[in-house]
Biopython code that builds the backbone (N, CA, C, O; Angstrom):
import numpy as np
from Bio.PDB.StructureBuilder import StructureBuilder

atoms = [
    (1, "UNK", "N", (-60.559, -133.414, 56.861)),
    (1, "UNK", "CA", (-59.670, -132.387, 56.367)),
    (1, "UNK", "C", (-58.949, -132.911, 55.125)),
    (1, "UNK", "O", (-58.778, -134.126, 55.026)),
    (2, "UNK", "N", (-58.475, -132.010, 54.086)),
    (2, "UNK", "CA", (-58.002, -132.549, 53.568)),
    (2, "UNK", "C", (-57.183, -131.362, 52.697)),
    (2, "UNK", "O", (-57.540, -130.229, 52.374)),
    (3, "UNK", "N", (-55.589, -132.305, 52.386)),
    (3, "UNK", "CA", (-54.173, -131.260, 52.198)),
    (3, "UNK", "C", (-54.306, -131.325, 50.953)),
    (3, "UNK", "O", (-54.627, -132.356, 50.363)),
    (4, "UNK", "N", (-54.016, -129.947, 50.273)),
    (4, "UNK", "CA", (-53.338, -129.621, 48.935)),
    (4, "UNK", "C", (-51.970, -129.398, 49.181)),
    (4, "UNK", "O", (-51.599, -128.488, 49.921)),
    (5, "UNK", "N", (-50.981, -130.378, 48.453)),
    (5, "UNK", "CA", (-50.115, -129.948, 48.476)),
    (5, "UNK", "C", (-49.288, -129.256, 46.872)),
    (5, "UNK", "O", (-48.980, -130.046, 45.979)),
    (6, "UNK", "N", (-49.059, -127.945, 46.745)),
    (6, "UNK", "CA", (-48.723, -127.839, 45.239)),
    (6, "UNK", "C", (-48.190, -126.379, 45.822)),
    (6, "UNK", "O", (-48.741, -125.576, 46.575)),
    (7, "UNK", "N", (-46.639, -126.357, 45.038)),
    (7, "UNK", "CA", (-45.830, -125.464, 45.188)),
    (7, "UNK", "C", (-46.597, -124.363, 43.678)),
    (7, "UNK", "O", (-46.158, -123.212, 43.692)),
    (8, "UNK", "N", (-47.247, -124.557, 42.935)),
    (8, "UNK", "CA", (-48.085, -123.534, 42.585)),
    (8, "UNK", "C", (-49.442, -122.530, 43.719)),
    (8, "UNK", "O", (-50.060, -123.214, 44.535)),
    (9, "UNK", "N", (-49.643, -121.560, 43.671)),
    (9, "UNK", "CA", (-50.164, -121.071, 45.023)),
    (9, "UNK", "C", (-51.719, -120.887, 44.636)),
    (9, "UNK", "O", (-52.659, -121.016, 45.421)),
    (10, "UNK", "N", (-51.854, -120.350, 42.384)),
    (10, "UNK", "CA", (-52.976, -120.214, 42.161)),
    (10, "UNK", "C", (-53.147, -121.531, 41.724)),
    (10, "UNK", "O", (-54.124, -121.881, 42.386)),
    (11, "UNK", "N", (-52.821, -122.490, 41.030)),
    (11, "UNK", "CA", (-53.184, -123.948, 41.656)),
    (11, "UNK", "C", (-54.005, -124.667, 42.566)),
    (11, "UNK", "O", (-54.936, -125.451, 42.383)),
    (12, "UNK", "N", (-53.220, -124.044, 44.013)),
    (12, "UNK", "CA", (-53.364, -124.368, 45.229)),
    (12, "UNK", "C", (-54.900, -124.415, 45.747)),
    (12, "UNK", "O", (-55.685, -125.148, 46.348)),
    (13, "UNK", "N", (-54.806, -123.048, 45.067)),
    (13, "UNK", "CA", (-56.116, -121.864, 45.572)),
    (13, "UNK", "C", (-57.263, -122.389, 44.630)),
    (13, "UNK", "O", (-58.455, -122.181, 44.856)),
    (14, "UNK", "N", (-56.844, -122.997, 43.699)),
    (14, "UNK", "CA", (-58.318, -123.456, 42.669)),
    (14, "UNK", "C", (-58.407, -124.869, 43.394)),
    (14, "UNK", "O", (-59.421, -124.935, 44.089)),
    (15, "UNK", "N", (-57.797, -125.762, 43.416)),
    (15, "UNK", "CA", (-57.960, -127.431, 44.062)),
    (15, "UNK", "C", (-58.985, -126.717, 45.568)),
    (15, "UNK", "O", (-60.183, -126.933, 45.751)),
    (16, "UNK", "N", (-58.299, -126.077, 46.240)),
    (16, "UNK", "CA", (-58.847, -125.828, 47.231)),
    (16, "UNK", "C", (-60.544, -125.248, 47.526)),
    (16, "UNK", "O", (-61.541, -125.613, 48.148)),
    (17, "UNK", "N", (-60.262, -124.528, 46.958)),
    (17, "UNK", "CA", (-62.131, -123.844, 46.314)),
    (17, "UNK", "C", (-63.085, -124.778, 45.920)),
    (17, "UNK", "O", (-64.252, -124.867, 46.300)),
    (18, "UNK", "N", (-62.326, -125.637, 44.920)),
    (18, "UNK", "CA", (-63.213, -126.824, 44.314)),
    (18, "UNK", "C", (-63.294, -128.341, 44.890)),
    (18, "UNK", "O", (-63.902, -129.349, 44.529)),
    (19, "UNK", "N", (-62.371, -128.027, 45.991)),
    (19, "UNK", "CA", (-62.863, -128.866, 47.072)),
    (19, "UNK", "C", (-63.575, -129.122, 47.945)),
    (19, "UNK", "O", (-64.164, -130.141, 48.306)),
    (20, "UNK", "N", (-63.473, -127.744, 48.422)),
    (20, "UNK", "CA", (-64.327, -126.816, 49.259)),
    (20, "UNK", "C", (-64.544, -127.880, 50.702)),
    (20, "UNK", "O", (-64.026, -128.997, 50.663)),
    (21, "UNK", "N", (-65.436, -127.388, 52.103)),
    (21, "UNK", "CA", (-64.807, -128.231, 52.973)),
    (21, "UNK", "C", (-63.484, -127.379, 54.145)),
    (21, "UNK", "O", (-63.396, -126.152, 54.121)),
    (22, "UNK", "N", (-62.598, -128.193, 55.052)),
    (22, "UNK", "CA", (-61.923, -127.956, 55.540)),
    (22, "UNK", "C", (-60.529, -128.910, 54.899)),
    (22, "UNK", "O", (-60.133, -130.075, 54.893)),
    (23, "UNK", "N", (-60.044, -127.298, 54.294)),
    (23, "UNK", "CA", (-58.781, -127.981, 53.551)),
    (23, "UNK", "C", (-57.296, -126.941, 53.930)),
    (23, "UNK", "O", (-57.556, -125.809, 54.336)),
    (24, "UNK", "N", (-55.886, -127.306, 53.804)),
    (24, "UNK", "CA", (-55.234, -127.013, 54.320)),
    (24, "UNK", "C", (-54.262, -126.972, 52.992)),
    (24, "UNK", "O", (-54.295, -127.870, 52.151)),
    (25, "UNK", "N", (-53.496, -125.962, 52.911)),
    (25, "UNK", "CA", (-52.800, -126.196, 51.746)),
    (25, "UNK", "C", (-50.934, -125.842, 52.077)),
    (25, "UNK", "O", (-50.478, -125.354, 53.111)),
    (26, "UNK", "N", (-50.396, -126.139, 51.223)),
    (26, "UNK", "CA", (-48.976, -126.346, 51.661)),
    (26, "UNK", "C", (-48.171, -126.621, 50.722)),
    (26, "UNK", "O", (-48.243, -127.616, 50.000)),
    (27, "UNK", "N", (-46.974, -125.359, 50.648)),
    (27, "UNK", "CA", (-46.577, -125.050, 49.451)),
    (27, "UNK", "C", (-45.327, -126.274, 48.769)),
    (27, "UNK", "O", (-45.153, -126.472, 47.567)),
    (28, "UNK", "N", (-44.515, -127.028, 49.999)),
    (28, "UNK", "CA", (-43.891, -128.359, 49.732)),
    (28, "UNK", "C", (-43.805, -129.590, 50.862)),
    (28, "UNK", "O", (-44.117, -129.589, 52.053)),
    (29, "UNK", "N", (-43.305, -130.549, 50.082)),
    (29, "UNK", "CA", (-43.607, -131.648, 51.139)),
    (29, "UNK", "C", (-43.308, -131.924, 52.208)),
    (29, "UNK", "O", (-43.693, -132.927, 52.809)),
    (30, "UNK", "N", (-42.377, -130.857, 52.731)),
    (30, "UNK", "CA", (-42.163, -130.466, 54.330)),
    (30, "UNK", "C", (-42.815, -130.132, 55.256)),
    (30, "UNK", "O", (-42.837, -130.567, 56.407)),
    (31, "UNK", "N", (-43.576, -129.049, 54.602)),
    (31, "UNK", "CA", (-44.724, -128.677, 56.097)),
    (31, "UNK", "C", (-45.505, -129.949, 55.750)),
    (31, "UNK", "O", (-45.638, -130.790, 56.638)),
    (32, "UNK", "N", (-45.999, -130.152, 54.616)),
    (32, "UNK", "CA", (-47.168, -131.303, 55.356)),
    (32, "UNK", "C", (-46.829, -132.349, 56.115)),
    (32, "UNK", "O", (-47.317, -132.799, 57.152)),
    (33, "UNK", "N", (-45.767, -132.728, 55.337)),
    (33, "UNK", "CA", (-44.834, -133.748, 56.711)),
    (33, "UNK", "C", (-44.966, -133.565, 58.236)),
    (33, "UNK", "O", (-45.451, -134.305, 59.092)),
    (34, "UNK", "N", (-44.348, -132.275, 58.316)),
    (34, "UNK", "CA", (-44.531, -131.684, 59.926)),
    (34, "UNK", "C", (-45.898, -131.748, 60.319)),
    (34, "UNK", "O", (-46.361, -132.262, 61.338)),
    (35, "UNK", "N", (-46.411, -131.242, 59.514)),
    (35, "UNK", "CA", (-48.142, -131.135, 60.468)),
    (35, "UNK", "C", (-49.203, -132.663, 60.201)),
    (35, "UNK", "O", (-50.383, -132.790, 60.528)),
    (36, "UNK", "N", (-48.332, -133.656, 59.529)),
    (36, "UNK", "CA", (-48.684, -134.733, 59.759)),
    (36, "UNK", "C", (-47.822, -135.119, 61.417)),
    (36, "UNK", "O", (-48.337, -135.342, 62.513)),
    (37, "UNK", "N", (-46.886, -135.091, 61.161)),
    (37, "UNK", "CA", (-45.953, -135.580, 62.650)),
    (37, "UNK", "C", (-46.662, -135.146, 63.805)),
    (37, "UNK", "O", (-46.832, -135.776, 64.849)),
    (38, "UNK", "N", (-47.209, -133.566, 63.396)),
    (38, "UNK", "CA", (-47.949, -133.022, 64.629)),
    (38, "UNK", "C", (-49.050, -133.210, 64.778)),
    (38, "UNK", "O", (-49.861, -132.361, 65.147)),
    (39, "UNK", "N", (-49.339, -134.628, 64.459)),
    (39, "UNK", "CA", (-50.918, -135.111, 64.470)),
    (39, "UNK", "C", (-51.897, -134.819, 63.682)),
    (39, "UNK", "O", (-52.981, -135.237, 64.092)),
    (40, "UNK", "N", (-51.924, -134.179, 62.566)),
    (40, "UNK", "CA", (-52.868, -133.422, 61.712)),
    (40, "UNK", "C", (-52.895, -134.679, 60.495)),
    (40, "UNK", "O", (-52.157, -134.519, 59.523)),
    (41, "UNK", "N", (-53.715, -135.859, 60.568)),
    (41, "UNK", "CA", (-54.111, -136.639, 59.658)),
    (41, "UNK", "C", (-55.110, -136.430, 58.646)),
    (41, "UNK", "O", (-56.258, -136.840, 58.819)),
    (42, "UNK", "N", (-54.802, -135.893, 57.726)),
    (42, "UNK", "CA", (-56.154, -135.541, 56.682)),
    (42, "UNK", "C", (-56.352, -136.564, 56.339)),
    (42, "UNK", "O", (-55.506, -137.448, 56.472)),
    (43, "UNK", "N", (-57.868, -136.835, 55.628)),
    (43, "UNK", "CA", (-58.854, -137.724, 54.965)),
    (43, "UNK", "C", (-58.355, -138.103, 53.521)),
    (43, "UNK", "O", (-58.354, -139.243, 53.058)),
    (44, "UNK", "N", (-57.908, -136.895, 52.850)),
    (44, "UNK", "CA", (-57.315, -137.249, 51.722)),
    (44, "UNK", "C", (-56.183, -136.049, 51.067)),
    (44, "UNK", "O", (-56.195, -134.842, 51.310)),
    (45, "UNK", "N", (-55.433, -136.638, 50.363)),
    (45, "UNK", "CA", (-54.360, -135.058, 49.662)),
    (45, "UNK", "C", (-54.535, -135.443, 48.190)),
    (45, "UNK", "O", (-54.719, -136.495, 47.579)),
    (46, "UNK", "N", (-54.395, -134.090, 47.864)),
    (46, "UNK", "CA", (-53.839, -133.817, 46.419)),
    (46, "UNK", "C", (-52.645, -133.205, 46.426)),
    (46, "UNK", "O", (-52.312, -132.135, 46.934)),
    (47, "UNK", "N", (-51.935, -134.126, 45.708)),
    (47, "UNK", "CA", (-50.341, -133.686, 45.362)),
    (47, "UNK", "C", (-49.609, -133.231, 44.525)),
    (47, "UNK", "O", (-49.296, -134.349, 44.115)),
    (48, "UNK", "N", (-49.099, -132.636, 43.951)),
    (48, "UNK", "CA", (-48.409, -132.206, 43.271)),
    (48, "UNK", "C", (-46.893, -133.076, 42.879)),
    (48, "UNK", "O", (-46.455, -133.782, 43.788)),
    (49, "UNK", "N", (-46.448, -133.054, 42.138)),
    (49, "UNK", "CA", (-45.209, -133.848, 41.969)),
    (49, "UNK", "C", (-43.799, -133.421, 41.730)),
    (49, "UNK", "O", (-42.702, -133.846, 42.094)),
    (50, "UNK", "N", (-44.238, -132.372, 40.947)),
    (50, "UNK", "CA", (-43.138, -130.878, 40.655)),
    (50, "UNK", "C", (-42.827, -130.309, 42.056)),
    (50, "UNK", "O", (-43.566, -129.325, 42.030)),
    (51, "UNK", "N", (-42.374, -130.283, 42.958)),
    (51, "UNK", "CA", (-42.468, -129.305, 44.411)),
    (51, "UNK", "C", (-40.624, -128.956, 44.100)),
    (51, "UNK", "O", (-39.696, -129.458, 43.467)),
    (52, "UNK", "N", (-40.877, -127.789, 44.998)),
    (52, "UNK", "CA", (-39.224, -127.124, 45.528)),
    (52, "UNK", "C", (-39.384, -128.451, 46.463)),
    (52, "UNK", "O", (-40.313, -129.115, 46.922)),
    (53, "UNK", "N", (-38.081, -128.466, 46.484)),
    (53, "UNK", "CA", (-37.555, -129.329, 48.253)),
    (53, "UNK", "C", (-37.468, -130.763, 47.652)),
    (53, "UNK", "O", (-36.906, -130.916, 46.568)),
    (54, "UNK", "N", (-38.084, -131.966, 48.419)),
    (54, "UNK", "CA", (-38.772, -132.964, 48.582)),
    (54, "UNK", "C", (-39.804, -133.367, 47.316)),
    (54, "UNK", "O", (-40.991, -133.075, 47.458)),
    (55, "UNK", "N", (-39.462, -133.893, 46.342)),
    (55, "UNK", "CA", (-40.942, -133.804, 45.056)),
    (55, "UNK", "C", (-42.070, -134.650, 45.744)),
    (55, "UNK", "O", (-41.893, -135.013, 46.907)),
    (56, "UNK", "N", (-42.923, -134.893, 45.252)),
    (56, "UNK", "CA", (-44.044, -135.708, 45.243)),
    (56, "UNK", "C", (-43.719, -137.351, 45.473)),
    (56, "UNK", "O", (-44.224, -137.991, 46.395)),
    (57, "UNK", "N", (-42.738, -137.953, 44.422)),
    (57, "UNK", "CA", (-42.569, -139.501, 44.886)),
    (57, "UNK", "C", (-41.434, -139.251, 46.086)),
    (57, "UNK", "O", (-40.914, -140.356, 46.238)),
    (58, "UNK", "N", (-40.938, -138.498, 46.822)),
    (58, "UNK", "CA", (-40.249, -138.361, 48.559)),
    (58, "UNK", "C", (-41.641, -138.365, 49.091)),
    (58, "UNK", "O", (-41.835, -139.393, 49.741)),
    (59, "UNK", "N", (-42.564, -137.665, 49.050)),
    (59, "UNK", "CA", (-43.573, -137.616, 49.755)),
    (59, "UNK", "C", (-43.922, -138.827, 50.122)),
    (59, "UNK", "O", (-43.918, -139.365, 51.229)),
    (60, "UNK", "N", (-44.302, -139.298, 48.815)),
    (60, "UNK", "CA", (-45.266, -140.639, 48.287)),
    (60, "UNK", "C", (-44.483, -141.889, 49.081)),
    (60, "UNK", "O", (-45.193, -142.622, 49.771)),
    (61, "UNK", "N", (-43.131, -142.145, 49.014)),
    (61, "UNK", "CA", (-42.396, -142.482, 49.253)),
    (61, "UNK", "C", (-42.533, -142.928, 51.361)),
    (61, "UNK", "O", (-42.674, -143.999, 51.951)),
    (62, "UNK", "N", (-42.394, -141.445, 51.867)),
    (62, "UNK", "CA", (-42.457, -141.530, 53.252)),
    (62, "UNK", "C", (-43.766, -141.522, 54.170)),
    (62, "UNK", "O", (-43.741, -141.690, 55.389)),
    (63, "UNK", "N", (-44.984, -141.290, 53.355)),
    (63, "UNK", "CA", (-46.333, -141.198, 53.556)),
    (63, "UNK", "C", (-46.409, -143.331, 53.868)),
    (63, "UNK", "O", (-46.776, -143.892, 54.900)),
    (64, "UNK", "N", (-46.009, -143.869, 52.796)),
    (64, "UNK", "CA", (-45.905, -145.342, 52.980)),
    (64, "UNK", "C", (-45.727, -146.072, 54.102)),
    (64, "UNK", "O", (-46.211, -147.070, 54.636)),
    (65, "UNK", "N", (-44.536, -144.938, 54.376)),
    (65, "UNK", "CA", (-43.313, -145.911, 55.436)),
    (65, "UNK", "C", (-44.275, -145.885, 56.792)),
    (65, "UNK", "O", (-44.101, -146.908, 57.455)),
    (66, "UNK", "N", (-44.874, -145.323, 57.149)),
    (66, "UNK", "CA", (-45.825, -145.186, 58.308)),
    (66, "UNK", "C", (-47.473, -146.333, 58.238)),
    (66, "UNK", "O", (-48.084, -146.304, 57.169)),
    (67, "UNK", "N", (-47.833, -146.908, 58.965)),
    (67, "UNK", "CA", (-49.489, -147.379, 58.980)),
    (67, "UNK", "C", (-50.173, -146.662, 59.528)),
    (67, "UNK", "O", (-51.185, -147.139, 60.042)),
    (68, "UNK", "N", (-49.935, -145.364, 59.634)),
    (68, "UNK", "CA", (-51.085, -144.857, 59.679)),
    (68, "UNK", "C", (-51.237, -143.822, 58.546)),
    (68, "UNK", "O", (-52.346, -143.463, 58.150)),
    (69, "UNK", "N", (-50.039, -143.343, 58.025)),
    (69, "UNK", "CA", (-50.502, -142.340, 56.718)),
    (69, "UNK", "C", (-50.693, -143.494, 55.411)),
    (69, "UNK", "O", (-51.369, -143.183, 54.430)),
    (70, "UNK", "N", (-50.217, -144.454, 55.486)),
    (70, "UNK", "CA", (-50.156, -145.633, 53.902)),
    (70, "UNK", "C", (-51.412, -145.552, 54.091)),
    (70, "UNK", "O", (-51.560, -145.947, 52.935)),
    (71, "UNK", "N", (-52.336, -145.433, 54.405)),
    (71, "UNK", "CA", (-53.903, -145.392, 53.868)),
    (71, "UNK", "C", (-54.564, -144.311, 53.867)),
    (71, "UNK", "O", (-55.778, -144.267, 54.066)),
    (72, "UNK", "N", (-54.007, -143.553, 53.695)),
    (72, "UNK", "CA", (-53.991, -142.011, 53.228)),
    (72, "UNK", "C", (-54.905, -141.916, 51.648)),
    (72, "UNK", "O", (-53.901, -141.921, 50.936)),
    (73, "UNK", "N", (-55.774, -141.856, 50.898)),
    (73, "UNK", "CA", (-55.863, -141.247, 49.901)),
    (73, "UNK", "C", (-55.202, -140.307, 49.123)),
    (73, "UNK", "O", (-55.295, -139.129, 49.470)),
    (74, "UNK", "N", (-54.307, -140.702, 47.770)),
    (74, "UNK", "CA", (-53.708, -139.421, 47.668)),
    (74, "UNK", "C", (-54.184, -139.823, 46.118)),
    (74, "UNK", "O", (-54.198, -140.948, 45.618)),
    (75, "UNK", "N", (-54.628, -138.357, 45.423)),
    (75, "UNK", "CA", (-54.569, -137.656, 44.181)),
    (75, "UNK", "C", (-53.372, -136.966, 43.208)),
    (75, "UNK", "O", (-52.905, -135.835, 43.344)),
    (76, "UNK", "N", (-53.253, -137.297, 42.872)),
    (76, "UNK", "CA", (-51.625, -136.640, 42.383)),
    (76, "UNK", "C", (-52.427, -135.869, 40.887)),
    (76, "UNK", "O", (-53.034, -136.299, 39.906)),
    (77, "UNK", "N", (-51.975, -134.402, 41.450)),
    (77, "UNK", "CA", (-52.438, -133.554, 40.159)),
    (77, "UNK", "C", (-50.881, -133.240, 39.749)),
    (77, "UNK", "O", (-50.042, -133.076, 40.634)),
    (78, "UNK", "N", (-50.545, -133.167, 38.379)),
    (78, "UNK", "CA", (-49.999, -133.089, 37.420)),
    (78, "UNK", "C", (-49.737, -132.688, 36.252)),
    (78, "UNK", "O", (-50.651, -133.207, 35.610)),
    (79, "UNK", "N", (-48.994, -132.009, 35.390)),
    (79, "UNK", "CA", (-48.427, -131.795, 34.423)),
    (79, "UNK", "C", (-48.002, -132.533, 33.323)),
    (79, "UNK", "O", (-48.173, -132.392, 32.112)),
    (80, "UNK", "N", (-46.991, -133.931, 34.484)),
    (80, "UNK", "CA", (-46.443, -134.519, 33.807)),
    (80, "UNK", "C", (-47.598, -136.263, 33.488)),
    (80, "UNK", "O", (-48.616, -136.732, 33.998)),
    (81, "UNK", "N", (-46.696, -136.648, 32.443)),
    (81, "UNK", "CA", (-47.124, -138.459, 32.186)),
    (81, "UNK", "C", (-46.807, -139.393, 33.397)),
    (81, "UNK", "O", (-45.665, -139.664, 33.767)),
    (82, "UNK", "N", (-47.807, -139.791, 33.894)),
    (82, "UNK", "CA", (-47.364, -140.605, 34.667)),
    (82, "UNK", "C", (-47.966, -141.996, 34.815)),
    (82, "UNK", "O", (-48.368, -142.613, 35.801)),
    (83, "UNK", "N", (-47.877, -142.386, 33.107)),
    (83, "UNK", "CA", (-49.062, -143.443, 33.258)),
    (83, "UNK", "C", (-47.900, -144.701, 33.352)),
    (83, "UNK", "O", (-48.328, -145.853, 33.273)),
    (84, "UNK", "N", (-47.083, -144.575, 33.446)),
    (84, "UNK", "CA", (-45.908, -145.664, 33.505)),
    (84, "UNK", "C", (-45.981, -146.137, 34.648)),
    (84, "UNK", "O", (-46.477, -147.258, 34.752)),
    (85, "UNK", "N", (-45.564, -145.512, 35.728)),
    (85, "UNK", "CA", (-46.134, -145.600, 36.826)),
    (85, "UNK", "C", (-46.960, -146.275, 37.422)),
    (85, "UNK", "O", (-48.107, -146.137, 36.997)),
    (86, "UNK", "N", (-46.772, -147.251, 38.599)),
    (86, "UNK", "CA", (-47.600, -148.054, 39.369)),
    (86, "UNK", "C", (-47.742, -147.205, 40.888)),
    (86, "UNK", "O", (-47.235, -147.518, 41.965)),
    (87, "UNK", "N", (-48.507, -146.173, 40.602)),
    (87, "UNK", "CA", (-48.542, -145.094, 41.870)),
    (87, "UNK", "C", (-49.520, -145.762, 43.503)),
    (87, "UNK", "O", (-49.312, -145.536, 44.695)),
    (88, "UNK", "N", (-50.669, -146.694, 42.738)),
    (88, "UNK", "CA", (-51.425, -147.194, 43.586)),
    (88, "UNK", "C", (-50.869, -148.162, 44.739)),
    (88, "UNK", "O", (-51.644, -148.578, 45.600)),
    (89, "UNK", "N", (-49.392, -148.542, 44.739)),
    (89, "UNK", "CA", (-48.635, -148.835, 45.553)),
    (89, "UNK", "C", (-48.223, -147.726, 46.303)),
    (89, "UNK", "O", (-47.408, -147.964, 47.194)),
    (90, "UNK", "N", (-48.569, -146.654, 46.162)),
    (90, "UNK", "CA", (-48.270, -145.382, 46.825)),
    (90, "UNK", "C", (-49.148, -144.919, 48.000)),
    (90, "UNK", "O", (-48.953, -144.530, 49.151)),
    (91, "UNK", "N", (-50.089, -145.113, 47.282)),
    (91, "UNK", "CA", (-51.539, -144.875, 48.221)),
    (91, "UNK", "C", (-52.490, -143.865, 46.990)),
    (91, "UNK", "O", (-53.471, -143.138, 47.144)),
    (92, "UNK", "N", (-51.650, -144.236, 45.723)),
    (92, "UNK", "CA", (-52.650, -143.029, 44.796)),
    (92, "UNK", "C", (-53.675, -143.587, 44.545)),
    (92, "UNK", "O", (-53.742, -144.801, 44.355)),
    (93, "UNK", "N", (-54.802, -142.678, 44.495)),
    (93, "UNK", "CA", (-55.912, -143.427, 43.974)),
    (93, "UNK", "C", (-56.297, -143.201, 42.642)),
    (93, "UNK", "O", (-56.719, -144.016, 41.823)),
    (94, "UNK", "N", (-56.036, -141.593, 42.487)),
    (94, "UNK", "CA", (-56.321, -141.245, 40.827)),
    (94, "UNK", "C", (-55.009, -140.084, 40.647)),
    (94, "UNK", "O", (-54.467, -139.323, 41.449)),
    (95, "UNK", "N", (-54.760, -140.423, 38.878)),
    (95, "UNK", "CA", (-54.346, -138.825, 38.619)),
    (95, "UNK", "C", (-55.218, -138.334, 37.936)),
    (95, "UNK", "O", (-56.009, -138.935, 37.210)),
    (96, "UNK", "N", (-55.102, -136.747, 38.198)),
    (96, "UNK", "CA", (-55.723, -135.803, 37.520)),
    (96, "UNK", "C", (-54.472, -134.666, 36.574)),
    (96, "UNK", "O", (-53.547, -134.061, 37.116)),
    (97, "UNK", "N", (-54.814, -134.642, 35.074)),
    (97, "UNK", "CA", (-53.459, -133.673, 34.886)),
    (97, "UNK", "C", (-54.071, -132.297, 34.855)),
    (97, "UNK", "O", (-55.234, -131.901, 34.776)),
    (98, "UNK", "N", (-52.988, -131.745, 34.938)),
    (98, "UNK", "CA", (-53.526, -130.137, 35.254)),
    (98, "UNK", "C", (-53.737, -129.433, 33.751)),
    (98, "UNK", "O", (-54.198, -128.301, 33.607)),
    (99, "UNK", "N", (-53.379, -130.175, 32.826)),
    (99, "UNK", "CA", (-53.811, -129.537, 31.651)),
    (99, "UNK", "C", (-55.113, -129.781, 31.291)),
    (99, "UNK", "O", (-55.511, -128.900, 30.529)),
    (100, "UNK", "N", (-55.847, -130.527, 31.502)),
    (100, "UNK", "CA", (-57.310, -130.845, 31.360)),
    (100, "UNK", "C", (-57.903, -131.036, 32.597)),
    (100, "UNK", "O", (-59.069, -130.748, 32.327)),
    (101, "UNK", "N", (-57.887, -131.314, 33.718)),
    (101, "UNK", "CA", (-58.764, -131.297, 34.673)),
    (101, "UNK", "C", (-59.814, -129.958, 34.833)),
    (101, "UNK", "O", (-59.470, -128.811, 34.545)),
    (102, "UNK", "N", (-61.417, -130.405, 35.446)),
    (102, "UNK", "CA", (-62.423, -129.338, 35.799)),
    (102, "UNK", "C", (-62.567, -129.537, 37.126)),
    (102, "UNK", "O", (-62.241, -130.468, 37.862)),
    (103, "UNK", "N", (-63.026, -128.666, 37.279)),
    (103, "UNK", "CA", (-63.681, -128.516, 38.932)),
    (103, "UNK", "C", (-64.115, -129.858, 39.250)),
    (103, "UNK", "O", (-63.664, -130.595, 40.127)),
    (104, "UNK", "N", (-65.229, -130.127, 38.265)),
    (104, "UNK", "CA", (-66.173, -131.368, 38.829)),
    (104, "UNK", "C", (-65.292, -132.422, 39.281)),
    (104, "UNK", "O", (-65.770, -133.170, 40.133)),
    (105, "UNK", "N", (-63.966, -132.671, 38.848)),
    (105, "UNK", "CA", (-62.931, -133.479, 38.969)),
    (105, "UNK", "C", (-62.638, -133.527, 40.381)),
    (105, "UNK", "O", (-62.691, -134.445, 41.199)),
    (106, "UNK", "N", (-62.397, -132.613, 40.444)),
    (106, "UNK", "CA", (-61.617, -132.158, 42.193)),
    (106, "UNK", "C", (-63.378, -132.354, 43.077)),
    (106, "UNK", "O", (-63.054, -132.894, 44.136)),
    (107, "UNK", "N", (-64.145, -132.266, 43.095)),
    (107, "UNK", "CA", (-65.590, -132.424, 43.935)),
    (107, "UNK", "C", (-65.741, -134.085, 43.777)),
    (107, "UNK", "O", (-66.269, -134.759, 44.662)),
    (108, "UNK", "N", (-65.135, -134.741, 42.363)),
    (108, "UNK", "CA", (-65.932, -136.012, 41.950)),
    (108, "UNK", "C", (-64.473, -136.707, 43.317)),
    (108, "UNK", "O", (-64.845, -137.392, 44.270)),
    (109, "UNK", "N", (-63.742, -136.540, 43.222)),
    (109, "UNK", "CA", (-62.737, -136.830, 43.881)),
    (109, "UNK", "C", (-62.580, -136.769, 45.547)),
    (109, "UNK", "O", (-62.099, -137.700, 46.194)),
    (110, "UNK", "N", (-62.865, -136.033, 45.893)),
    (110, "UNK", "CA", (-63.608, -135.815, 47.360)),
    (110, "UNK", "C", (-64.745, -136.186, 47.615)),
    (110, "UNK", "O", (-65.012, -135.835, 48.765)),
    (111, "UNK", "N", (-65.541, -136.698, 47.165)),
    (111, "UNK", "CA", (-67.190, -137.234, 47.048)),
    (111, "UNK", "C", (-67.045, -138.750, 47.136)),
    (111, "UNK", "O", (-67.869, -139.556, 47.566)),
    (112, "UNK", "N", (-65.415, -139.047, 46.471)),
    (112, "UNK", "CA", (-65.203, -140.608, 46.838)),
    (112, "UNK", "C", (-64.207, -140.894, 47.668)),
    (112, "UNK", "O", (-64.229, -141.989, 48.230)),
    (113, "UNK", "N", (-63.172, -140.009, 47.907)),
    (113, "UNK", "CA", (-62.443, -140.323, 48.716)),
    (113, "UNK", "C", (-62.015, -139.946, 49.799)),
    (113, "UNK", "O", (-61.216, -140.693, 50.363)),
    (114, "UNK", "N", (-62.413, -138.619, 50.478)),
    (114, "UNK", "CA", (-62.767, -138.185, 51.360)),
    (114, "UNK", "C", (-63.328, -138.997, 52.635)),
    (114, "UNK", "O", (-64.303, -139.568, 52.148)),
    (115, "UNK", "N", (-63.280, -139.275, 53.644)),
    (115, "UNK", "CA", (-64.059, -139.483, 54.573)),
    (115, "UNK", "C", (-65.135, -139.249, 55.348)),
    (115, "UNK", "O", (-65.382, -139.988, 56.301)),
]
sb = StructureBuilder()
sb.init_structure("model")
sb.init_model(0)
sb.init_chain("A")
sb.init_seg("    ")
for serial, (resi, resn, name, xyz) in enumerate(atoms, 1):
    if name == "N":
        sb.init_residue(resn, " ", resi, " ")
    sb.init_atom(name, np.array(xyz, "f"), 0.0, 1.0, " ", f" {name:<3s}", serial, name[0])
structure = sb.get_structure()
């Protein structure tokens, strides 16, 4: 399985399509939280960083604090620069920005990190 998380919905809905698969999407970093707590371990997420609530590094942040989500795969799709950033202490594996990313991106991305 694997979570989109992005408080954009047509966003949401394109990562998701071009993931294709059993994927779960979730508009901030709360529900996925919860339906991680409630046992729902996906294979890999794409995140968003911009969210209402909780942003992306809270996520990134509490996804860590656990051994069983810190080896989580996470994608962080984006807007912003985030090449400053040492995210792979996060559990990121790639960014993708949302101003140039294609489909093939989001498939090439699940084809490697997916389970």
């Amino acid at each position: 399985m694997i979570f989109v998380i992005d408080d954009d919905e047509i966003m949401a809905e394109c990562i998701a399509r071009w993931a294709k698969g059993e994927v779960k999407k979730f508009t901030n970093a709360i529900e996925a939280m919860n339906a991680i707590s409630d046992g729902v371990l996906p294979d890999m997420i794409f995140l968003d960083i911009l969210l209402d609530g909780p942003d992306g590094f809270t996520f990134l942040n509490e996804m860590v604090s656990y051994d069983d989500t810190a080896k989580i795969p996470v994608v962080v799709v984006s807007s912003l620069d985030l090449s400053k950033y040492n995210l792979a202490e996060y559990g990121v594996v790639k960014v993708l920005s949302k101003d140039t990313m294609v489909p093939a991106d989001i498939k090439e991305c699940v084809d490697e990190y997916a389970k």
